[in-house]
C-alpha positions in Angstrom: -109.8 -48.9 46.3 -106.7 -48.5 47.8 -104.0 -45.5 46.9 -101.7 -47.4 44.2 -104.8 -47.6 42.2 -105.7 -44.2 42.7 -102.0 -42.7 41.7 -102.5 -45.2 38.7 -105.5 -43.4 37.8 -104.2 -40.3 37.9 -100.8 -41.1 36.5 -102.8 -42.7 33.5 -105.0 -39.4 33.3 -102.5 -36.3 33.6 -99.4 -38.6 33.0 -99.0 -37.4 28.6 -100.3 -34.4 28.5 -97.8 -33.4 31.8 -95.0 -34.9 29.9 -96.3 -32.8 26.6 -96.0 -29.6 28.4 -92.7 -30.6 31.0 -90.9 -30.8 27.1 -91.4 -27.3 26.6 -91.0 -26.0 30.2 -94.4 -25.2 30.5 -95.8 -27.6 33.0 -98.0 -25.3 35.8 -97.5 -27.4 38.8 -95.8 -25.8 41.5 -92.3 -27.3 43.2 -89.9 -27.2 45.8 -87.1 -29.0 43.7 -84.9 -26.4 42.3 -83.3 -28.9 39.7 -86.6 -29.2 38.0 -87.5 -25.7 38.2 -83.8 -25.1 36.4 -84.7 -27.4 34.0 -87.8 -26.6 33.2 -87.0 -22.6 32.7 -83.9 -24.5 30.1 -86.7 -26.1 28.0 -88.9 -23.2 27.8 -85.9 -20.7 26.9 -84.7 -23.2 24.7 -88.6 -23.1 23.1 -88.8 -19.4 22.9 -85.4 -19.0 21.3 -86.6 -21.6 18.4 -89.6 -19.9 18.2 -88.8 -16.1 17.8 -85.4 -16.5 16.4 -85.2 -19.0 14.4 -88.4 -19.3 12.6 -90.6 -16.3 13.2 -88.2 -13.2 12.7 -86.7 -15.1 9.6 -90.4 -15.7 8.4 -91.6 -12.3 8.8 -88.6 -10.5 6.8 -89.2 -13.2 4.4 -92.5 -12.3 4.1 -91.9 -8.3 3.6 -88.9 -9.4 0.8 -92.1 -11.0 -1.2 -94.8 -8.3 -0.5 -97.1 -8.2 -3.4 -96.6 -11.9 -4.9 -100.1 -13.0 -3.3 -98.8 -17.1 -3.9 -95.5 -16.1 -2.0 -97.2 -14.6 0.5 -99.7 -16.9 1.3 -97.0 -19.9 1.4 -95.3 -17.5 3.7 -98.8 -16.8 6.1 -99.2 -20.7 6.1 -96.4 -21.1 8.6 -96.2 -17.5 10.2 -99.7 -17.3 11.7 -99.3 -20.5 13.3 -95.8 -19.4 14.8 -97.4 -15.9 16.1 -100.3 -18.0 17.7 -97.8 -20.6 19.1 -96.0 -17.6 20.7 -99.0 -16.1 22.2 -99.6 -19.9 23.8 -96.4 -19.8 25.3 -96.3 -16.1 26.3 -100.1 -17.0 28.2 -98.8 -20.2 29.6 -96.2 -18.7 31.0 -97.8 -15.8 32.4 -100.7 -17.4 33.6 -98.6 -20.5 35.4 -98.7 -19.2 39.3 -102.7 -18.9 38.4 -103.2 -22.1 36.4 -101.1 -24.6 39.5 -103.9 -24.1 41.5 -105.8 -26.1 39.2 -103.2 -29.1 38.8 -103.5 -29.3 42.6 -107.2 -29.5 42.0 -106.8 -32.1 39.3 -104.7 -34.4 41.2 -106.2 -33.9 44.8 -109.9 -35.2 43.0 -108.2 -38.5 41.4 -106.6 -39.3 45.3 -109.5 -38.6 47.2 -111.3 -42.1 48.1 -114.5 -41.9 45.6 -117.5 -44.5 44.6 -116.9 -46.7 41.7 -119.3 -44.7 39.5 -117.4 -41.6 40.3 -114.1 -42.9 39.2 -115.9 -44.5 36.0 -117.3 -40.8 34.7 -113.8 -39.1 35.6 -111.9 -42.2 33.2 -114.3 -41.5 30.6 -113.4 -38.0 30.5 -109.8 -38.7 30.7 -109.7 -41.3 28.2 -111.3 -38.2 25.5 -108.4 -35.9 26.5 -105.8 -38.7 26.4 -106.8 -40.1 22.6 -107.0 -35.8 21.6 -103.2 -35.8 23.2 -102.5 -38.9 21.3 -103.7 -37.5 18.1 -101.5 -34.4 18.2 -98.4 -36.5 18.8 -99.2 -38.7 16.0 -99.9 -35.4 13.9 -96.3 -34.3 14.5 -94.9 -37.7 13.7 -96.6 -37.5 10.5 -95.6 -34.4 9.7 -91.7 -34.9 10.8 -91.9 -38.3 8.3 -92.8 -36.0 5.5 -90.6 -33.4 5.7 -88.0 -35.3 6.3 -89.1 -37.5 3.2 -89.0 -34.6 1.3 -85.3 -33.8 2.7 -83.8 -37.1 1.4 -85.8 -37.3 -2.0 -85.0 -33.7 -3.0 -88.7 -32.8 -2.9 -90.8 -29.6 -1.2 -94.2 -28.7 -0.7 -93.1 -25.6 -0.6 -93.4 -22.7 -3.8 -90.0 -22.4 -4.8 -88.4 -19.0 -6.5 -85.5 -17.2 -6.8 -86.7 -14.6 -5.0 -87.5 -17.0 -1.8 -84.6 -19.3 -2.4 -82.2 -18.2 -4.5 -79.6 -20.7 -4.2 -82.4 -23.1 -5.2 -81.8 -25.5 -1.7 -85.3 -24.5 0.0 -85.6 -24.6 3.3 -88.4 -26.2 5.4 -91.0 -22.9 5.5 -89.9 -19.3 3.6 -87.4 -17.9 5.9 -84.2 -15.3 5.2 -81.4 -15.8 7.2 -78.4 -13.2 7.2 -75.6 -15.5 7.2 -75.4 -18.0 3.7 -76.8 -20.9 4.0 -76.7 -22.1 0.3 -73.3 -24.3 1.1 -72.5 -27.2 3.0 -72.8 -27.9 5.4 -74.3 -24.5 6.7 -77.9 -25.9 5.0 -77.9 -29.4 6.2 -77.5 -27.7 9.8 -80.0 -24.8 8.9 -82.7 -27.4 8.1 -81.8 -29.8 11.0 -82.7 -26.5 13.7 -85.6 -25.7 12.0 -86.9 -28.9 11.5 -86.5 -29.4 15.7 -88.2 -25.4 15.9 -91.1 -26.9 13.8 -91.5 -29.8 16.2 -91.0 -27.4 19.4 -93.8 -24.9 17.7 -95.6 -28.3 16.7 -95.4 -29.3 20.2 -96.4 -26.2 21.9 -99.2 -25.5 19.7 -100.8 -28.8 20.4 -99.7 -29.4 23.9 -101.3 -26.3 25.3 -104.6 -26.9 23.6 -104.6 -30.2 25.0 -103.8 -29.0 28.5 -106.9 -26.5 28.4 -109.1 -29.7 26.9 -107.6 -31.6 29.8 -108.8 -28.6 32.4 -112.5 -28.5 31.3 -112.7 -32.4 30.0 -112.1 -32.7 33.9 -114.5 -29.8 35.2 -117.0 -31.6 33.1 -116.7 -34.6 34.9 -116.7 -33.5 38.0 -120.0 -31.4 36.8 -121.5 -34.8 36.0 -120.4 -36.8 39.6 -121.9 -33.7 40.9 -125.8 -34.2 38.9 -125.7 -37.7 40.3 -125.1 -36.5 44.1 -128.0 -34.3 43.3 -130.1 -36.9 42.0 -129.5 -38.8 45.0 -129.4 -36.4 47.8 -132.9 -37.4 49.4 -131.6 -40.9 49.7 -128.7 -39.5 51.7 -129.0 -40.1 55.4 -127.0 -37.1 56.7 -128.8 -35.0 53.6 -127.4 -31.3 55.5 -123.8 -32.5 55.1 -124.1 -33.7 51.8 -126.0 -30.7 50.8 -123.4 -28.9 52.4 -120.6 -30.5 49.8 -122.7 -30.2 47.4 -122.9 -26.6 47.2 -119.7 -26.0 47.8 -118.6 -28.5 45.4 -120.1 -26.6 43.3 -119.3 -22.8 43.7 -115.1 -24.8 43.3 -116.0 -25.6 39.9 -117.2 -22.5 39.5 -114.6 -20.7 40.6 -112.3 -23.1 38.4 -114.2 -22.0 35.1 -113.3 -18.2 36.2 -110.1 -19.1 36.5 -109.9 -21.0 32.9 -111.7 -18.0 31.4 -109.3 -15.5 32.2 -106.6 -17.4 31.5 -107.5 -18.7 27.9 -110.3 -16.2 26.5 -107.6 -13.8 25.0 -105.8 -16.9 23.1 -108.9 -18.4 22.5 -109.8 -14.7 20.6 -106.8 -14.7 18.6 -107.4 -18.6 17.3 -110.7 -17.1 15.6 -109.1 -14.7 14.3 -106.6 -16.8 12.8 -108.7 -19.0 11.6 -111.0 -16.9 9.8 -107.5 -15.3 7.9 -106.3 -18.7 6.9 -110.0 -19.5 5.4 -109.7 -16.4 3.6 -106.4 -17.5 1.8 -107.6 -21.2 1.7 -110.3 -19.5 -0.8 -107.7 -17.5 -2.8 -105.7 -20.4 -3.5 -109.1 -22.6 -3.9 -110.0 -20.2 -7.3 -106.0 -19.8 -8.1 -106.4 -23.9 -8.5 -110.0 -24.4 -10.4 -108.9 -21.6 -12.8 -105.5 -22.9 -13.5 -103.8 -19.7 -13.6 -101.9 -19.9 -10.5 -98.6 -21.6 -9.9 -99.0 -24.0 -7.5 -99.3 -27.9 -8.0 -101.6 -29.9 -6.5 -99.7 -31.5 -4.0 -98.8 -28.4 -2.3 -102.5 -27.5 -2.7 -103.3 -31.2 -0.6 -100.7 -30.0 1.9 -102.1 -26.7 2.7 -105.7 -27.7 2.8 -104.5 -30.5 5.3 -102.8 -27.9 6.9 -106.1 -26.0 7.1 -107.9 -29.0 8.3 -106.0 -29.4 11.6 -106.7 -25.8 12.2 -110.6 -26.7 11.8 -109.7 -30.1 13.9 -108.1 -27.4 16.8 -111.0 -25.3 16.4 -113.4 -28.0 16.9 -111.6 -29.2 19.9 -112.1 -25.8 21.5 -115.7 -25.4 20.8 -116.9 -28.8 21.4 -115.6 -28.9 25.1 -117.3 -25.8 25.7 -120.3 -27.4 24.4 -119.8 -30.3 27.0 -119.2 -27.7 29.5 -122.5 -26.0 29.0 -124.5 -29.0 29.1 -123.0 -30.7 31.9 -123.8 -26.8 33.6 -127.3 -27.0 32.6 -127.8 -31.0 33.6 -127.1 -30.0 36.8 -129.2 -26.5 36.8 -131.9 -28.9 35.4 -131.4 -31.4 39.0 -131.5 -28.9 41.2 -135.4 -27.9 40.1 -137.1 -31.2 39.3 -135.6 -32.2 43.0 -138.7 -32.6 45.2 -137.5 -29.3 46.9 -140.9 -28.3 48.2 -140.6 -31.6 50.6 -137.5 -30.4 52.6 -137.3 -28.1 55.3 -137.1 -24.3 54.9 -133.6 -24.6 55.6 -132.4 -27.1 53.3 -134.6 -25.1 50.5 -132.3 -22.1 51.5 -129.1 -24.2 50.8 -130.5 -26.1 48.0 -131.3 -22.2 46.2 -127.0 -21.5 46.6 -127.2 -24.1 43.7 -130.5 -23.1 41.8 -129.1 -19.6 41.9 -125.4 -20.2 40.5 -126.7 -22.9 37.8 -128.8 -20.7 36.5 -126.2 -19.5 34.1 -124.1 -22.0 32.5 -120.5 -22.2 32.8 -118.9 -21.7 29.7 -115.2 -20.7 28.1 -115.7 -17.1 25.9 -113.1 -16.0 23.3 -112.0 -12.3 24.3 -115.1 -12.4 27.0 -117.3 -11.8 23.9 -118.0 -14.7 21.6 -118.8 -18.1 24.2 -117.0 -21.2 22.7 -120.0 -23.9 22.1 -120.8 -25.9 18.4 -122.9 -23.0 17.4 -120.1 -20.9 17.0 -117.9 -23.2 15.1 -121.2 -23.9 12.7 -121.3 -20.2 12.7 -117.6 -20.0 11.8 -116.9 -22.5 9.7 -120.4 -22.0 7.8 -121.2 -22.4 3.9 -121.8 -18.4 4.2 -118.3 -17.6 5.6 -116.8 -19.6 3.0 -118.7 -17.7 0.0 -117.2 -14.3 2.0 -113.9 -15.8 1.9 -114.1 -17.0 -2.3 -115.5 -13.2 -3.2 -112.7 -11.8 -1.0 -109.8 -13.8 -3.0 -111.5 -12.9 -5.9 -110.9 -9.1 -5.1 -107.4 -9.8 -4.0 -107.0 -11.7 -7.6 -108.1 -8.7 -9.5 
């Protein structure tokens, strides 16, 4: 294979979710060229300043003007978590950029290194996941753009309206108080074009750094697996000792990589739980406010915030399914390091081969906060039938 195909491969690979995060100045690779640098720091203060400014601060004094109207709030919370968990993705992103471009080098020095077609095949099969994820998300914030701006032009919201949130009765697109009048023209029309580019900025960021971690461990994972097939193969290996040299150290990078990723994302990845276990909580105030008729929202408001609450749970998923990968492609290769022939080799080799028995012995996995590790039985555990009888009996008290 010669290079073109390889900078093909990776430009295929990294190419949208780089492009994703160069949009909101948060792309981690490292450069010389002091016009991208400039531009890049543009995009991400342009980011922030939608972010705090013109939707968060408006959305939290919006929120403290309709303390005690649990509908109001709750339409409120629906967009203000979000933007407090988009920050913290930006503020981590940002802070964590000097420690996360070692890792971009890593990404693209493995897809330009000459490899074995089998190799390359696992490492496309990875990328392919993390592309169609990326792809999703964009399509997600198409969707949502369509809709809102549907609503714009038909004189429709999905939003509660009240005099209280909107008093001159021209909503806006999520329950924000500005201090300067935005009830005229054409002070409105230019009020809801900002936020509806904040949304898709907030939209963006929310989505692009999740796919950026997915596109960090979706990777790790494959090189996990091109790593359990050298091991499967090692005593057919003429030069075994060099191999088994690579091999292990092969394996204490990816290792090493893991660390990295950990202590980057595990306080983010904390938060997301949190958030999510919040927003179930309110799902199941407005899921009784509906069935017993009483409350004051229709039902296509209700459809958008349970689809709403659905990408959370889609995010959520993402998260703890690639740890689940992770920990299996950790344990495949824990697994092929025993059932090797070991006992065949010389005392030497044994020594080298036990680098590997040794480190795979625990399995590399992503934590939230260092505390809870992010596999599929901790989304079952989450998003279980028992949570969501805690979150119905909790709405039930906040009804009362």
């Amino acid at each position: 294979m010669d290079r073109s195909n390889e900078y093909n491969d990776l430009k295929w690979a990294i190419g949208l979710n780089r492009y994703l995060l160069k949009i909101i100045g948060l792309w981690p690779e490292e450069t010389n060229d002091q016009h991208a640098e400039l531009s890049s720091n543009f995009w991400l203060l342009l980011n922030i300043i939608m972010l705090i400014f013109v939707l968060t601060i408006p959305a939290v004094v919006s929120l403290i003007r309709v303390w005690g109207d649990m509908i109001l709030m709750i339409d409120n919370l629906q967009y203000t978590l979000p933007l407090f968990i988009a920050i913290l993705k930006v503020f981590i992103m940002w802070y964590k950029k000097r420690a996360l471009s070692p890792l971009v080098d890593m990404i693209i020095k493995d897809w330009m290194r000459i490899k074995l077609e089998k190799e390359r095949s696992v490492m496309l099969k990875h990328a392919r996941i993390i592309r169609s994820l990326a792809i999703c998300g964009i399509l997600m914030i198409l969707l949502t753009l369509m809709v809102t701006i549907s609503c714009f032009f038909s004189g429709r919201t999905l939003r509660h309206i009240t005099n209280l949130t909107d008093p001159a009765g021209k909503p806006m697109l999520i329950q924000t108080y500005y201090l300067h009048d935005i009830s005229s023209s054409p002070k409105y029309e230019l009020t809801y074009f900002i936020q509806i580019i904040g949304l898709s900025l907030s939209g963006l960021s929310y989505t692009a750094v999740d796919n950026f971690l997915g596109l960090l461990i979706l990777h790790i994972c494959g090189q996990m697996e091109n790593l359990h097939l050298r091991l499967l193969n090692l005593g057919k290996d003429p030069d075994f000792k060099a191999v088994l040299k690579y091999n292990v150290k092969d394996h204490i990078r990816l290792i090493r990589c893991v660390e990295i990723i950990d202590d980057t994302f595990n306080l983010m990845l904390l938060g997301l739980l949190f958030f999510f276990a919040i927003l179930f909580c309110l799902q199941g105030f407005l899921i009784i406010n509906v069935v017993n008729q009483g409350g004051r929202l229709s039902f296509i408001q209700f459809i958008w915030y349970i689809s709403a609450s659905a990408a959370v749970l889609m995010h959520t998923c993402l998260y703890c399914a690639v740890g689940e990968l992770l920990v299996t492609q950790s344990d495949k290769v824990h697994r092929a390091t025993y059932e090797y022939i070991w006992y065949t080799l010389e005392p030497k080799a044994v020594k080298d081969l036990m680098f590997i028995m040794l480190r795979a012995k625990k399995p590399l996995n992503i934590t939230a906060g260092k505390t809870f590790p992010m596999t599929m039985s901790t989304f079952c555990n989450v998003s279980s039938v028992e949570h969501m009888k805690r979150a119905i009996i909790f709405s039930l008290l906040l009804e009362s």
